[in-house]
C-alpha positions as a printed NumPy array, in Angstrom:
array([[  41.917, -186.656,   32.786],
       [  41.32 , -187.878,   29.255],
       [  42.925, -191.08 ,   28.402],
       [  46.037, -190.578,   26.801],
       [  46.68 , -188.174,   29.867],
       [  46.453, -191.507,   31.838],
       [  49.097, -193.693,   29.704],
       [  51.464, -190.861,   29.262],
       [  51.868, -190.462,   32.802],
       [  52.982, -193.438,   35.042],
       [  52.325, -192.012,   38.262],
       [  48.849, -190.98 ,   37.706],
       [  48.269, -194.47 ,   36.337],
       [  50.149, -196.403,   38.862],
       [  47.836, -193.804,   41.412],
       [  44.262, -195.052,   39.843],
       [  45.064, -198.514,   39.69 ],
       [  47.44 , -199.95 ,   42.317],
       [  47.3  , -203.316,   40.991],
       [  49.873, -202.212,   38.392],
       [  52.441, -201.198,   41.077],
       [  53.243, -204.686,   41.258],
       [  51.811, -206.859,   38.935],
       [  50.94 , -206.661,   35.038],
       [  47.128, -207.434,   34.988],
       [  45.322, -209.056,   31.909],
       [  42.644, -211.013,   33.153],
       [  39.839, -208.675,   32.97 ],
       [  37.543, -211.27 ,   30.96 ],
       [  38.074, -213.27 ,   34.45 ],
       [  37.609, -210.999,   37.671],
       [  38.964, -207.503,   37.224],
       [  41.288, -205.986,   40.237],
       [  39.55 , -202.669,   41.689],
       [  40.778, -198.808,   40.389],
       [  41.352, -197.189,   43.649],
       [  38.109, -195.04 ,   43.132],
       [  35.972, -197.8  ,   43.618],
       [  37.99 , -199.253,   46.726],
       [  38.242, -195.424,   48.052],
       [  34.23 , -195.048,   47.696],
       [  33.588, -198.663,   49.49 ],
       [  35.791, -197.872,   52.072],
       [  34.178, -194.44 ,   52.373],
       [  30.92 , -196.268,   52.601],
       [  31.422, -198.435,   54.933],
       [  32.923, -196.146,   57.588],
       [  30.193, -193.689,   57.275],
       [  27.686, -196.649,   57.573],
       [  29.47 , -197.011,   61.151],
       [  28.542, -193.505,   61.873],
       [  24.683, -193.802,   60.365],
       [  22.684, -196.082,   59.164],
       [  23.739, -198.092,   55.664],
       [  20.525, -196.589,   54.066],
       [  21.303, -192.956,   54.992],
       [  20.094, -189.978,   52.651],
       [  23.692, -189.76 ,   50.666],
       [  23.028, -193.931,   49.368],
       [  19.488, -193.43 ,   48.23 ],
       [  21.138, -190.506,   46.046],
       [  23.898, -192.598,   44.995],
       [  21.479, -195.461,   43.635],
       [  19.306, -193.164,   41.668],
       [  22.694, -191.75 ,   40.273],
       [  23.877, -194.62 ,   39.702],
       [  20.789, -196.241,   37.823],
       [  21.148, -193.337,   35.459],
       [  24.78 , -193.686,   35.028],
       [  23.922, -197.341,   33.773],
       [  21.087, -196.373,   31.81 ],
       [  23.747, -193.966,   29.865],
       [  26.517, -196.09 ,   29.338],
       [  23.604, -199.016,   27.387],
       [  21.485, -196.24 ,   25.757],
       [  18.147, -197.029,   28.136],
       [  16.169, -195.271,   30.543],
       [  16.488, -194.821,   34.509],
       [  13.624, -196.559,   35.029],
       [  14.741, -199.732,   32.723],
       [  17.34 , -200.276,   35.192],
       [  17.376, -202.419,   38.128],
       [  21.23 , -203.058,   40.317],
       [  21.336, -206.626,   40.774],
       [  24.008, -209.132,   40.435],
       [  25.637, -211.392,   39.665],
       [  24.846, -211.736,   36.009],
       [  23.621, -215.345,   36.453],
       [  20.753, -213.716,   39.079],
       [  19.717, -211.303,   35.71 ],
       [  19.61 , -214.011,   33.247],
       [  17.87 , -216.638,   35.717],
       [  15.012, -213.45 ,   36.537],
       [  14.47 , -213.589,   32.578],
       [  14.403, -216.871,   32.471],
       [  11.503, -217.516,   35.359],
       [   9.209, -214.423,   34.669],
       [   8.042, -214.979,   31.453],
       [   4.928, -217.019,   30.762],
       [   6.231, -219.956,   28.844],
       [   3.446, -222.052,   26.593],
       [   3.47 , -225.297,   25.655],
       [   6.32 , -225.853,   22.887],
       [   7.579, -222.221,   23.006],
       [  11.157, -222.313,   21.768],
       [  14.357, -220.61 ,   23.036],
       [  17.565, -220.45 ,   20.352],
       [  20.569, -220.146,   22.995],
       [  24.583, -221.371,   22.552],
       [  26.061, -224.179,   23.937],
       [  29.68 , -222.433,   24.125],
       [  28.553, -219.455,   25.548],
       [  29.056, -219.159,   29.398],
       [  27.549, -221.417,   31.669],
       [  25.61 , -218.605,   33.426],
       [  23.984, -217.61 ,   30.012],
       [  23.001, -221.789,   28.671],
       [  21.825, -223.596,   31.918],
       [  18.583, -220.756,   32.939],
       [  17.354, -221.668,   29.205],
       [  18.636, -225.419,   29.415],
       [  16.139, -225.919,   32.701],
       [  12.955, -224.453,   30.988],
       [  12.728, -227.859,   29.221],
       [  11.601, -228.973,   32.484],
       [   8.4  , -227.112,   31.782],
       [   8.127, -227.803,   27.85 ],
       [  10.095, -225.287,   26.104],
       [  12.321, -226.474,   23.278],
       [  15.696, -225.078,   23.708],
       [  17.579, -225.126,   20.496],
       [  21.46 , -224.749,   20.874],
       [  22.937, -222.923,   17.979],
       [  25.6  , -224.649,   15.983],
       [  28.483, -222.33 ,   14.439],
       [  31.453, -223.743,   12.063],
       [  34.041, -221.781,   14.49 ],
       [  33.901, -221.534,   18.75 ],
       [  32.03 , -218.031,   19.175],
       [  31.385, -216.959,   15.892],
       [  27.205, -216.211,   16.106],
       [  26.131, -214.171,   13.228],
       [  22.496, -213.054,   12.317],
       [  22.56 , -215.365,    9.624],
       [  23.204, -218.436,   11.35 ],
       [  20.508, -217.298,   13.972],
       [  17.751, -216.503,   11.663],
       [  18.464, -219.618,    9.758],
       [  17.394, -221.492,   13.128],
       [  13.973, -219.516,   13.894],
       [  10.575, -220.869,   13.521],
       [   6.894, -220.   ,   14.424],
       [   7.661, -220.55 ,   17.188],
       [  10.93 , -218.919,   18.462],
       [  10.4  , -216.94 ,   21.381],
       [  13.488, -216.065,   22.382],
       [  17.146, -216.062,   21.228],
       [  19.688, -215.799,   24.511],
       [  23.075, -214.935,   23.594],
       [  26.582, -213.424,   24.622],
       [  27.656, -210.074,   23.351],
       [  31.019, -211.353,   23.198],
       [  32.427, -215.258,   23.663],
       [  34.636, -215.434,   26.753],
       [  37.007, -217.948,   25.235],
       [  37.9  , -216.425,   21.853],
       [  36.676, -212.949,   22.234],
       [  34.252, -212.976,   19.296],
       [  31.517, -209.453,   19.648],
       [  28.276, -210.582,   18.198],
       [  26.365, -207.591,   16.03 ],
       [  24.026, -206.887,   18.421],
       [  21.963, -203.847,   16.552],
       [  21.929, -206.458,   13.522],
       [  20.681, -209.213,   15.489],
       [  18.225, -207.053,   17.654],
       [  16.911, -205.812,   14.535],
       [  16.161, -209.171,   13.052],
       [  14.842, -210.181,   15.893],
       [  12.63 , -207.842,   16.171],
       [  11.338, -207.109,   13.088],
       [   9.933, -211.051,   13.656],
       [   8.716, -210.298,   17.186],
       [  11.397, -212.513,   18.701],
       [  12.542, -211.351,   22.424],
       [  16.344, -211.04 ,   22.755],
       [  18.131, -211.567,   25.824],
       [  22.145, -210.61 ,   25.963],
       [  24.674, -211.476,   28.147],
       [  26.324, -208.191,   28.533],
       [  29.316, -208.712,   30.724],
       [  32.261, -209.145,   28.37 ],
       [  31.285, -206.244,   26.429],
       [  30.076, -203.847,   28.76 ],
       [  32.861, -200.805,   29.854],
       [  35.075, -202.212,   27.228],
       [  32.695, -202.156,   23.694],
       [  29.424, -199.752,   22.937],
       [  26.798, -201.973,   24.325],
       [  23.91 , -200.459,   23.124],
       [  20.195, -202.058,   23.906],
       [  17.901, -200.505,   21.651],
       [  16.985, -203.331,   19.926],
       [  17.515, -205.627,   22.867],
       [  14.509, -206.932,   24.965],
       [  16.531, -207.841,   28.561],
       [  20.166, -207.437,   29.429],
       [  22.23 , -208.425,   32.527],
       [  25.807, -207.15 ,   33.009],
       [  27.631, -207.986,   36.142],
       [  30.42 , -205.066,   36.916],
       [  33.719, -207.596,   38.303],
       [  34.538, -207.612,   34.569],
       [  35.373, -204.966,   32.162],
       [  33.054, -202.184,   34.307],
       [  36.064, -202.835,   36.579],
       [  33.803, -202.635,   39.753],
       [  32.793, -205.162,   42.367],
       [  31.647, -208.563,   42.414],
       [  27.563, -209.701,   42.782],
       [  26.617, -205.77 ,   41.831],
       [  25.52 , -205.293,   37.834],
       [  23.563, -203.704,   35.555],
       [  19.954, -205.479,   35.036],
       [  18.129, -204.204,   32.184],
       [  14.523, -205.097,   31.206],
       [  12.656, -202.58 ,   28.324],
       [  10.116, -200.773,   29.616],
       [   7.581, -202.532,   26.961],
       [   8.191, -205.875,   28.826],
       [   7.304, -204.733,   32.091],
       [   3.961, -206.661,   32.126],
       [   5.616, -210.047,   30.136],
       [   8.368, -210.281,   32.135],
       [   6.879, -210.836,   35.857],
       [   9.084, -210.18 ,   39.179],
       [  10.279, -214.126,   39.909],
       [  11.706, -212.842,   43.169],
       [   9.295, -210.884,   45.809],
       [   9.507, -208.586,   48.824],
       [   9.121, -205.422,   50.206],
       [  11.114, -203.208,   47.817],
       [   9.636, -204.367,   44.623],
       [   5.82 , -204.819,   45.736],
       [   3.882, -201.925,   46.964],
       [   3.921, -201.723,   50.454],
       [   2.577, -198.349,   51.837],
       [   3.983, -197.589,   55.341],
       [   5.714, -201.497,   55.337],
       [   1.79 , -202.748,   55.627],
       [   1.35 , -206.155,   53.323],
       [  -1.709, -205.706,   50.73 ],
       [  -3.976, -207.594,   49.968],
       [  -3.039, -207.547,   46.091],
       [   0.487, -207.463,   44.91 ],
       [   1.38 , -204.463,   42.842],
       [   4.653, -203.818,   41.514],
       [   6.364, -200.335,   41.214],
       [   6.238, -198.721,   37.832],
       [  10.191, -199.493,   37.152],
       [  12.635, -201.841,   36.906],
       [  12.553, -201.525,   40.271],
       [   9.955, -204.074,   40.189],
       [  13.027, -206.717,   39.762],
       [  14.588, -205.606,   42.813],
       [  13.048, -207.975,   45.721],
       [  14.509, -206.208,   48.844],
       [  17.737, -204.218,   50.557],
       [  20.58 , -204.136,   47.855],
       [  23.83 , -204.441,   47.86 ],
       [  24.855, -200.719,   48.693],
       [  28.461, -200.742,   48.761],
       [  28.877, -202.482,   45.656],
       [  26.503, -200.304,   44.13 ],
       [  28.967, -196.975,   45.7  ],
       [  32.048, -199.034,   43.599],
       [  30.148, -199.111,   40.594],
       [  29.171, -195.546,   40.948],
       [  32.199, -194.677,   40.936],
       [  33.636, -197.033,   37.845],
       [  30.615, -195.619,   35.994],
       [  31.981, -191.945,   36.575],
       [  34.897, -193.44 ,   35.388],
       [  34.216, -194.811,   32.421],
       [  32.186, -191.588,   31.406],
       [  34.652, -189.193,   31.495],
       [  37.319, -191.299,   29.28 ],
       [  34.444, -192.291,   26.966],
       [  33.544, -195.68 ,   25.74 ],
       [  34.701, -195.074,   22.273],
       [  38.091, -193.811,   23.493],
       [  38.191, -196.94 ,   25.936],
       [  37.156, -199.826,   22.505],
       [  39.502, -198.149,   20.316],
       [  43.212, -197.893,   22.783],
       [  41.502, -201.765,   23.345],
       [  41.659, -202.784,   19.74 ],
       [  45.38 , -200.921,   19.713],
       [  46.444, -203.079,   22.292],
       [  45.123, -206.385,   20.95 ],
       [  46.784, -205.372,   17.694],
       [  50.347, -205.663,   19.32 ],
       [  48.9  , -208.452,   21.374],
       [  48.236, -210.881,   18.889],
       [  51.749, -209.464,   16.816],
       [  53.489, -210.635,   19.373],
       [  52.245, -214.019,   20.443],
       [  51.755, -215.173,   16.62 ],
       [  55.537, -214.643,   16.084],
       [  55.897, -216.675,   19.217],
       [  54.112, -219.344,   17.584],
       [  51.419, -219.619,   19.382],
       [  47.983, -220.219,   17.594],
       [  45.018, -217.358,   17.838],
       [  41.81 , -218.826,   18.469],
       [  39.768, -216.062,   17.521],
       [  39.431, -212.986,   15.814],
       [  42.494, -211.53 ,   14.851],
       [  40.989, -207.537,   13.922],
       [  37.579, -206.763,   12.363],
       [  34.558, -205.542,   13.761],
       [  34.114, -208.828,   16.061],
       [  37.433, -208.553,   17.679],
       [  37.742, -207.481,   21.41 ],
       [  40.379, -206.847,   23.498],
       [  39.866, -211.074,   24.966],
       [  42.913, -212.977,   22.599],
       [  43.01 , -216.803,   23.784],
       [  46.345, -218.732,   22.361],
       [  47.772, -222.016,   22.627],
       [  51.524, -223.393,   22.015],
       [  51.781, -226.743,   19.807],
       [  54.268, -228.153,   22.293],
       [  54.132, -226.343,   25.767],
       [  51.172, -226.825,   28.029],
       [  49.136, -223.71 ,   28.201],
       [  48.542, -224.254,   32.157],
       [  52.039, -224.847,   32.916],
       [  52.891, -221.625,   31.135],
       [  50.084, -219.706,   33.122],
       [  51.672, -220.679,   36.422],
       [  54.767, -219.524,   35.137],
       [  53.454, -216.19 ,   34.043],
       [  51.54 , -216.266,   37.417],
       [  54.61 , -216.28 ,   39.257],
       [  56.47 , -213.91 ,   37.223],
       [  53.606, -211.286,   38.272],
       [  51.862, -211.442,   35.096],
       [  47.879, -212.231,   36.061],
       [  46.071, -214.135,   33.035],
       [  43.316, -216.864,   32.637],
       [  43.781, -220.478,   31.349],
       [  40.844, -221.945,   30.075],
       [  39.787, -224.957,   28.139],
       [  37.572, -225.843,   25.123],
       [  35.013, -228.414,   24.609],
       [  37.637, -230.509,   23.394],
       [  39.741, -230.194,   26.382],
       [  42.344, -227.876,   24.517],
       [  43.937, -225.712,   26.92 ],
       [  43.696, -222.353,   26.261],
       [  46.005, -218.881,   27.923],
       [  43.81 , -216.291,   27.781],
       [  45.111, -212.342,   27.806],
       [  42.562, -209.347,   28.17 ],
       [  44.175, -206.344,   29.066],
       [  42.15 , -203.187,   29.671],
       [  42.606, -199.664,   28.654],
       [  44.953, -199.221,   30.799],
       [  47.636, -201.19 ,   30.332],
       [  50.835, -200.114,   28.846],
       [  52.607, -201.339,   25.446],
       [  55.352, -201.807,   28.211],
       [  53.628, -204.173,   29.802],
       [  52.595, -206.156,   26.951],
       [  55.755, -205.958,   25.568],
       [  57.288, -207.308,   28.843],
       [  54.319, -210.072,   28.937],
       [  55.563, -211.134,   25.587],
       [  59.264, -211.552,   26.639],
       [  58.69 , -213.47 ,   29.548],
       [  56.151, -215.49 ,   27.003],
       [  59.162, -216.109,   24.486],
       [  61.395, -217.58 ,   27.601],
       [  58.83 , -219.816,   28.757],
       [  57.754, -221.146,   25.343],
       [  61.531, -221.659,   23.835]])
């Protein structure tokens, strides 16, 4: 079923994801609620692992599928892939396995997530200089602004593919490029981009992606993505029996990692979150991820319509080439959490967040498929509770 198949018919939809039987959801920048495919092959899971072992044949072919379903949705290989989460774990294994030197710099953002500042923030510990890029609006990181912060002796630049407060997309080829070209590693936070945007990594160094956002799959179960090239620079921080040789489960006297991204997988993994994301993955494949960013950028386009003639004031991009489908508002009299409860209780799941200057913020980030009914009813119930 292609995806206007899926809008145009309300049963299908309301079959695929349940959560829309009762409630209008637009929080997938937040936690995403599970398509029934993912919940049906969990469930599946676990009952067979009641009538086998949780490591029976069927898994181990589900993992290798599922590493290559990964590798094609970010342009990589198999074999660049290891299925780790959260995203935090991802960024935190970059973080550790390099070989810092004395006075090595890292460019990173202050207002990016939490997850994607504090691994760089606590390599000053050890003598890295962690420079915190400074843009003119919340989000907006372009290649300019980044290469008018390297030196000698940038090492790394660490940033989001997309802000999670005002849904800015960084140029990621652009950047990667740059970056590149002047032998700088670049590390992306992946998760507010990937299953919603093209997230492609070919000019990208390490990525981590967990899948409870816009890959609509489980929590602590993600996409970890290291280039094969920075195999040997970017050493396992995290060690066990899975990732380090271990013929017939004998120790060694020598550690020697496997030949993959593997290598960044320490021991037994979370199986029936990888099964969901399997299955998410297949997903996302068949309606295509240019199909899935463009009914996205539709939807934001009525979105932010809507809540501007409302009154409410977009803090972020509007359209363009760095819009996504995240659109964060505020009202200049009502207070955006007391509208969020309200929404909350009129079934209409969204995200209040605030700012570094304590602004509070409604966020909206409906996924593909979500219905211009439902915005339109979002919107209504918006207009009573704002009047």
């Amino acid at each position: 079923m292609n995806l206007a198949e899926l809008i145009g018919n309300e049963e299908k939809r309301l079959a695929r994801f349940p959560i829309a039987r009762e409630k209008i959801f637009l929080s997938h920048a937040a936690v995403t609620a599970l398509p029934h495919c993912a919940a049906q092959a969990m469930a599946d899971y676990a009952y067979s692992s009641c009538k086998d072992h949780q490591e029976f044949p069927e898994f181990m072919k589900t993992m290798t599928e599922t590493r290559q379903l990964s590798a094609d949705l970010i342009g990589a290989e198999a074999s660049e892939i290891a299925l780790l989460g959260p995203t935090s774990l991802g960024l935190s294994l970059f973080a550790k396995g390099i070989s810092w030197e004395p006075e090595d710099e890292v460019i990173c953002y202050m207002d990016d997530y939490p997850a994607n500042v504090y691994p760089w923030m606590e390599l000053e510990r050890i003598g890295v200089k962690v420079k915190y890029l400074k843009s003119e609006e919340l989000g907006v990181i372009t290649p300019e602004l980044i290469e008018s912060n390297l030196s000698e002796k940038t090492r790394l630049v660490a940033l989001a593919s997309c802000n999670y407060l005002t849904g800015y997309r960084i140029d990621i080829n652009s950047i990667g490029k740059m970056l590149g070209q002047k032998n700088v590693l670049f590390a992306l936070d992946g998760i507010q981009t990937c299953g919603a945007f093209p997230t492609n990594v070919e000019h990208v160094d390490f990525m981590s992606a967990d899948a409870h956002k816009w890959l609509l799959g489980p929590m602590a179960i993600g996409i970890v993505y290291v280039k094969k090239k920075n195999f040997d620079l970017l050493r396992p921080a995290l060690l066990g029996a899975w990732n380090v040789r271990s013929p017939d489960y004998i120790t060694q006297k020598e550690i020697s990692f496997h030949n993959s991204a593997r290598r960044y997988e320490p021991g037994v993994l979370n199986a029936s979150g990888i099964v969901g994301l399997k299955a998410v993955l297949e997903m996302i494949q068949k309606i295509g991820i240019d199909s899935i960013s463009k009914r996205l950028l539709e939807i934001k386009s009525i979105l932010v319509e809507g809540v501007e003639s409302l009154g409410y004031k977009i803090h972020g991009p509007r359209n363009g080439k760095n819009a996504s489908s995240i659109t964060s508002f505020s009202h200049h009299t009502e207070k955006s959490s007391e509208i969020f409860a309200n929404l909350n209780k009129a079934g209409i799941i969204a995200s209040c967040r605030k700012n570094r200057k304590g602004e509070e913020l409604l966020r909206f980030s409906p996924h593909f498929y979500n219905t211009q009914r439902e915005i339109n009813q979002s919107l209504n119930i918006l207009a009573k509770l704002s009047c």
